[in-house]
C-alpha positions as CSV (number, residue, x, y, z in Angstrom):
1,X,-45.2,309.0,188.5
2,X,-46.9,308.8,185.0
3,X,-45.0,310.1,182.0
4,X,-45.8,310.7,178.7
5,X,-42.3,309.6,178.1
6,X,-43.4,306.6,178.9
7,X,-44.9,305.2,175.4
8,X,-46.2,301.9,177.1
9,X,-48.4,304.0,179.6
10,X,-49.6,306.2,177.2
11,X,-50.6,303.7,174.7
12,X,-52.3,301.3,177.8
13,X,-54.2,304.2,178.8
14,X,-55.7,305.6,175.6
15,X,-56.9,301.7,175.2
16,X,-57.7,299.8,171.8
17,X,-60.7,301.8,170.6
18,X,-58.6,304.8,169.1
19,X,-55.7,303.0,167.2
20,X,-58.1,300.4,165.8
21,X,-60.5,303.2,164.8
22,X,-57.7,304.8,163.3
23,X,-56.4,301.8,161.4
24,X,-59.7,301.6,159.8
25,X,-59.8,305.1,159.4
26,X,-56.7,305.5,157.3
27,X,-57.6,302.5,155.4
28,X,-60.8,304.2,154.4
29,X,-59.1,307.4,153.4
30,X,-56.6,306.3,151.4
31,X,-59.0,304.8,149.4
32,X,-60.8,308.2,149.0
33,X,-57.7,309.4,147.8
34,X,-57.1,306.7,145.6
35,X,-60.4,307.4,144.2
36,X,-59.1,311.5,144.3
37,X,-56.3,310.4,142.2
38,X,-58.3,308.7,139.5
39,X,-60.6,311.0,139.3
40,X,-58.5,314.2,138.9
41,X,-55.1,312.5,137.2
42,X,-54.4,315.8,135.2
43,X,-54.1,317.9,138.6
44,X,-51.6,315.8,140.2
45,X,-48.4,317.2,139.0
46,X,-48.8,320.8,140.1
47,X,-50.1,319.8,143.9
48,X,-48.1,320.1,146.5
49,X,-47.7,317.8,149.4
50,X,-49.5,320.2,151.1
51,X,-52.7,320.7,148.5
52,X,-52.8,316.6,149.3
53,X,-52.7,316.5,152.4
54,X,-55.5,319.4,152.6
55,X,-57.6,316.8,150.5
56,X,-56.1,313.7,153.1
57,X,-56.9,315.3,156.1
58,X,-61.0,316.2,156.3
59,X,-61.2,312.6,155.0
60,X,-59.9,311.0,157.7
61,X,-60.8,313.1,160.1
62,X,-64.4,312.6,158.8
63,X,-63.8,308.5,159.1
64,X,-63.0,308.9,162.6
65,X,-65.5,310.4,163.6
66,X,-67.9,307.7,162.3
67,X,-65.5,305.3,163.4
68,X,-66.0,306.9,167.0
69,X,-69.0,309.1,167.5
70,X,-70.4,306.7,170.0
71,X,-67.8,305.8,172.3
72,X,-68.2,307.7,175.3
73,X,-65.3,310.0,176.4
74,X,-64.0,311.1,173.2
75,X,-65.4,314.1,171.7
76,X,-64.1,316.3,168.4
77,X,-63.2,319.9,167.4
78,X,-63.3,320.6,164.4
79,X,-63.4,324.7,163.7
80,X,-60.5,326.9,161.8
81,X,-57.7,326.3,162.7
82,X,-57.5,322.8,164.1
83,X,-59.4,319.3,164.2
84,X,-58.7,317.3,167.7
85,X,-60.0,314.1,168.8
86,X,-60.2,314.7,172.5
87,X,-60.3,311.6,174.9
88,X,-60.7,311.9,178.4
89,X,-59.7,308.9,180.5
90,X,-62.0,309.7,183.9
91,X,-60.9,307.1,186.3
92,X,-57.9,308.8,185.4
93,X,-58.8,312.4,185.1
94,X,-56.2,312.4,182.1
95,X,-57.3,314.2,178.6
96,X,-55.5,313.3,175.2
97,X,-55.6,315.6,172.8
98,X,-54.9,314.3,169.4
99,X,-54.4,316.2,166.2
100,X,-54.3,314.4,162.5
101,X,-50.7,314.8,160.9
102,X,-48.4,313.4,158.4
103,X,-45.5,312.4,159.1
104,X,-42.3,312.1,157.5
105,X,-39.9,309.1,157.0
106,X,-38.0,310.1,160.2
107,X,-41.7,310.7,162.0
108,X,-41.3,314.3,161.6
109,X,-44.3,316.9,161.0
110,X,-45.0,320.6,160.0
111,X,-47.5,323.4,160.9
112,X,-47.5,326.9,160.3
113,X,-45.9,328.2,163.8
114,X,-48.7,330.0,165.3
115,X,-47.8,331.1,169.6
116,X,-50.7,327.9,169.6
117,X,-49.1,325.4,167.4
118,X,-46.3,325.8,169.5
119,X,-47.3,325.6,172.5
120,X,-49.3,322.6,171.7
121,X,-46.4,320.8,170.3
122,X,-44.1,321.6,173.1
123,X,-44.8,318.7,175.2
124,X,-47.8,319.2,176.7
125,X,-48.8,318.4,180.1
126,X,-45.2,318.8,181.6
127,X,-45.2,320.3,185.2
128,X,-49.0,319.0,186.1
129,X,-49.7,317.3,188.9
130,X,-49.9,313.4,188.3
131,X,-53.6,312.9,187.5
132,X,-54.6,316.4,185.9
133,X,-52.9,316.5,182.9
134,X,-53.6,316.9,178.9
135,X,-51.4,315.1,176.6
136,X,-50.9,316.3,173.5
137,X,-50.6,313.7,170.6
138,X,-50.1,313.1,166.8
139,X,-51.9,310.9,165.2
140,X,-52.0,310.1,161.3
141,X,-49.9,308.2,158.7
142,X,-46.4,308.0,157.2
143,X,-46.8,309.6,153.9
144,X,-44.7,307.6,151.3
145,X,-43.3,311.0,149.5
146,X,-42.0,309.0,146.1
147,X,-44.9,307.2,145.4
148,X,-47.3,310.0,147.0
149,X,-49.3,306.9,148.8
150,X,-50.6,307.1,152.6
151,X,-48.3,304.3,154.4
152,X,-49.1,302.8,157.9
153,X,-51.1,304.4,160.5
154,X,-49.0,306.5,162.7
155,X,-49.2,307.7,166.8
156,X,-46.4,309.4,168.2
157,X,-45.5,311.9,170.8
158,X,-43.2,314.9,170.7
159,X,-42.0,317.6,172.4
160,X,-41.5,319.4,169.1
161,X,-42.1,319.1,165.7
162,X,-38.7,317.4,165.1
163,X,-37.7,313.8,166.2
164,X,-40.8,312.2,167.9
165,X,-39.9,311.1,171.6
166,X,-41.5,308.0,170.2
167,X,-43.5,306.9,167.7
168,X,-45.3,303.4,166.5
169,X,-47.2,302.4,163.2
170,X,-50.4,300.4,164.3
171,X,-50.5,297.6,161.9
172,X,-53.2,294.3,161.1
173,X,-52.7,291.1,163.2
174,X,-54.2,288.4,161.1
175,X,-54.1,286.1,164.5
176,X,-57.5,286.5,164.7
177,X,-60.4,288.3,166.7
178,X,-62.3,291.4,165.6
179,X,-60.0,294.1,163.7
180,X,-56.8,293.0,165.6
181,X,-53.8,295.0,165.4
182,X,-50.6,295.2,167.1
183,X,-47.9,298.2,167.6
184,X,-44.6,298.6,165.6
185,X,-42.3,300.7,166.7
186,X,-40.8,303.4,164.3
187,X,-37.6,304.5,165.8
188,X,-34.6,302.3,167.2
189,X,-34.6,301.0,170.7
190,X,-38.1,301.1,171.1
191,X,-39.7,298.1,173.1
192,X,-42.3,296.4,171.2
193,X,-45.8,296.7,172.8
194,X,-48.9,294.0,172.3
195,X,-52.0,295.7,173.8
196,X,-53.8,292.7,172.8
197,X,-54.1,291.0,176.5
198,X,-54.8,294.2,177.8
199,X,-57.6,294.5,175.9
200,X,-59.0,291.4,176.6
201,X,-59.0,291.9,180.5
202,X,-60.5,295.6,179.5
203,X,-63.1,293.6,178.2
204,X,-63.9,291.0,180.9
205,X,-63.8,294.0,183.6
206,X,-64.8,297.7,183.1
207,X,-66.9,298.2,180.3
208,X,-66.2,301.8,179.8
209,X,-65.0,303.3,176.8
210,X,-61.4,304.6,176.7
């Protein structure tokens, strides 16, 4: 019986297309904010973390979606109040839905509790039948809080906004190959997962898009 619980299933399922577009993705926005920074140095000390991450967000948002827009199965939202990166696995007949966060040293995040945010945080697809459910995921980047610097790309799943059930920074392999990467994990006790022979035999077989 599948289990989100299960990080080595989840990550197996969603593929290599979405961590490597977000590795690229976060590269390219934290050069935008770079680029934020020099530009407006006098405004920096009266943001909040907040007022950055409203200026983080959009950005790389915007850079998946380029990164993406052709891959078949994933789709976006992006209309007040929230930005999802959808990906439906149809062989499956799972859904991921994936909303951009920061997150903390300890892999924690924050939202404004809405009865939605809630619910979508809450662990979603528990009690579904095997086969039919949505998963709801966090993806984004540790945010280094002392030097105010986007760290390592970040995708974790909770069942609430504290401690992650687990979490793993996606990180460069310079092995070789086209934009390798491999999978980190974040918290202790973690097993450490290489999704790089499973997307080679992804790529000799099925040739759709996860």
């Amino acid at each position: 019986m599948f289990s989100p619980r299960n990080s080595q299933s989840v990550l197996e399922e969603i593929g290599d297309k979405i961590p490597r577009a977000l590795l690229v993705a976060t590269g390219k926005a934290r050069d935008d904010f770079e680029e934020f920074k020099s530009q407006f140095r006098s405004w920096l000390p009266g943001l909040f973390e907040r007022d950055m991450a409203n200026v983080i967000h959009p950005r790389l948002f915007a850079h998946l979606q380029d990164e993406l827009e052709a891959v078949p199965g994933v789709t976006f939202v992006n209309r007040e109040p929230h930005r999802e990166l959808i990906v439906q696995i149809p062989d499956i007949g799972r859904t991921y839905r994936m909303r951009i966060k920061r997150h903390s040293a300890r892999d924690r995040i924050r939202s404004y509790p809405t009865a939605s945010d809630i619910l979508f945080w809450s662990g979603g697809g528990a009690g579904t039948f095997d086969g039919l459910q949505s998963i709801n995921l966090a993806v984004g980047y540790r945010w280094r809080k002392d030097l105010r610097e986007i760290g390592e790309p970040v995708i974790s799943y909770r069942e609430s906004k504290g401690d992650p059930v687990w979490a793993y920074a996606i990180e460069d392999d310079l092995s070789g190959g086209v934009l390798p990467f491999t999978y980190s994990p974040v918290l202790p006790d973690l097993p450490s997962i290489d999704l790089r022979r499973a997307s080679e035999q992804d790529g000799e077989g099925s040739t759709e898009a996860r």
